[in-house]
C-alpha positions as CSV (number, residue, x, y, z in Angstrom):
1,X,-14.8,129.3,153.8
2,X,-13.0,132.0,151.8
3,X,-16.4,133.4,150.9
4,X,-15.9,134.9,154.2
5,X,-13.2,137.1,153.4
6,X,-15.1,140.5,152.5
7,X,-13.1,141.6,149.6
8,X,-14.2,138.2,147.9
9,X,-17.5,140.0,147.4
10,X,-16.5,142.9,146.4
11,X,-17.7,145.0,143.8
12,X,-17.0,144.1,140.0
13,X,-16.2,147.2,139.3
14,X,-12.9,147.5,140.7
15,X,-12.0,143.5,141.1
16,X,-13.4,143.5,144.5
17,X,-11.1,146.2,145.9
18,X,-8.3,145.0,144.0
19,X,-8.5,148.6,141.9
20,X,-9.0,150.8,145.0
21,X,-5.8,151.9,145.7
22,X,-4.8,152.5,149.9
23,X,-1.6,153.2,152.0
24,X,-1.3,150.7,155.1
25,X,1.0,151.4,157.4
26,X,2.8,154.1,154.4
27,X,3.2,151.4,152.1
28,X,1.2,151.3,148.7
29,X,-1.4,148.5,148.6
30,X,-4.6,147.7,147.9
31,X,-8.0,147.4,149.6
32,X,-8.2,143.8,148.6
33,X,-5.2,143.1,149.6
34,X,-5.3,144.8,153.1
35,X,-8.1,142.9,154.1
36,X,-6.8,139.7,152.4
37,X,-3.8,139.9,154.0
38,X,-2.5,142.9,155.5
39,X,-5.0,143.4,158.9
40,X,-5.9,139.3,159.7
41,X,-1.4,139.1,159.8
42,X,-0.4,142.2,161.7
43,X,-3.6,142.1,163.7
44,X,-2.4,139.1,165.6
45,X,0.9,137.3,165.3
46,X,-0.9,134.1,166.2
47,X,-0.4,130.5,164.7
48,X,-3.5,128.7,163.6
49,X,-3.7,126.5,166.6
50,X,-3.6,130.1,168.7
51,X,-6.5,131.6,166.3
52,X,-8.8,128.5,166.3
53,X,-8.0,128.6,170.7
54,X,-8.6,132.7,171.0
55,X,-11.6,132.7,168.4
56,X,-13.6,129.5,168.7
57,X,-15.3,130.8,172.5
58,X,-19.1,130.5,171.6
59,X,-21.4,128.2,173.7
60,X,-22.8,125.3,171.7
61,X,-25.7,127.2,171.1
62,X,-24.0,130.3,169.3
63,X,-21.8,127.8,167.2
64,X,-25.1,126.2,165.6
65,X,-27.0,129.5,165.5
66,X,-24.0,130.8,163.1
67,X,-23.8,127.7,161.3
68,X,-27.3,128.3,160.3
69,X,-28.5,129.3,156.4
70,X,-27.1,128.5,152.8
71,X,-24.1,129.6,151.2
72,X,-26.6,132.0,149.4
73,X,-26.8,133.5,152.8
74,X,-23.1,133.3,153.8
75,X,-22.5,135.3,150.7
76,X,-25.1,137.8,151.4
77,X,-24.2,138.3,154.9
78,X,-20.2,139.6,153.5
79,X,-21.4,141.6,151.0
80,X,-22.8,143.2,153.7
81,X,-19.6,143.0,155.7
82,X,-17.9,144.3,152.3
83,X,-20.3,147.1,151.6
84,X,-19.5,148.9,155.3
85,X,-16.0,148.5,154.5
86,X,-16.1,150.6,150.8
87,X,-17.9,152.9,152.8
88,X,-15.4,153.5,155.8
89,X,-12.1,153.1,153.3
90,X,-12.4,155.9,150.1
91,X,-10.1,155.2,147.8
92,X,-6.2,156.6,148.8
93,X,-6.9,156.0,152.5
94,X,-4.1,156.1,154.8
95,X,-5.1,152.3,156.8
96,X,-3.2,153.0,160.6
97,X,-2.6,151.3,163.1
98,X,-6.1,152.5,164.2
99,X,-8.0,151.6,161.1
100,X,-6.6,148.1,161.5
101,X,-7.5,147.7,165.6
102,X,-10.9,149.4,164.7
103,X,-11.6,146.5,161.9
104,X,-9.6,143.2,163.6
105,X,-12.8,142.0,165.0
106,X,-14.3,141.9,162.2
107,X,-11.3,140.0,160.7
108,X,-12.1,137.2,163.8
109,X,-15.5,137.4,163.3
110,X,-15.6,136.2,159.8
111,X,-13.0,134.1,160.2
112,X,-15.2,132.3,163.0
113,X,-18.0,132.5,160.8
114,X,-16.2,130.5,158.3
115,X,-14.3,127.8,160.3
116,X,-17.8,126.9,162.2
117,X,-20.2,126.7,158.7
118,X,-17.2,124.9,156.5
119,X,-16.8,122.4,159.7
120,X,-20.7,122.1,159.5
121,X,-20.7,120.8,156.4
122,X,-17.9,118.8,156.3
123,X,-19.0,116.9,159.4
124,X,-22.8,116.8,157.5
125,X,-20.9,114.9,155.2
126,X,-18.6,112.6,156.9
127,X,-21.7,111.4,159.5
């Protein structure tokens, strides 16, 4: 599941954003830690139970389509996530309020991602 968090596959380079330094909301951080932390908590001041009931709307249908492929593929498919996100943050952005209610949903999305394919396999193995 935390393969899902974009900054987890990051660049080398700079320790998957852990070296690219930003400003959120005027305070000194990191890109890493923005994404880690900073957006998916002041995006939403829900508690789990409220993420899993706000998030977790797909048909049946959607929920096995996104549960589809190999961790291989997971892993791909952030770097991807990850890559759109070096290229919308330069290094010594100021993150707003803006940047952060442009970039939520893809905070939910990958957090859907991850519940629904780490619930896949665990109920693959507990059958």
């Amino acid at each position: 599941g935390d393969m899902h968090c974009p900054m987890h596959a990051g660049r080398l380079s700079d320790i998957g954003g852990n070296l690219r330094p930003v400003l959120m909301f005027g305070k000194k951080t990191n890109l890493h830690s923005a994404w880690d932390t900073a957006i998916p908590e002041a995006a939403r001041k829900w508690s789990y139970t409220e993420w899993v009931d706000n998030i977790d709307i797909l048909d049946r249908k959607r929920k096995q389509q996104l549960a589809t492929g190999t961790p291989a593929d997971w892993l791909t498919e952030t770097h991807a996530v990850c890559e759109k996100i070096y290229e919308d943050t330069p290094e010594d952005s100021e993150l707003s309020y803006q940047y952060m209610f442009d970039n939520y949903p893809v905070v939910e999305q990958q957090l859907l991602r991850a519940g629904l394919r780490l619930a896949d396999i665990l109920n693959s193995i507990y059958k």
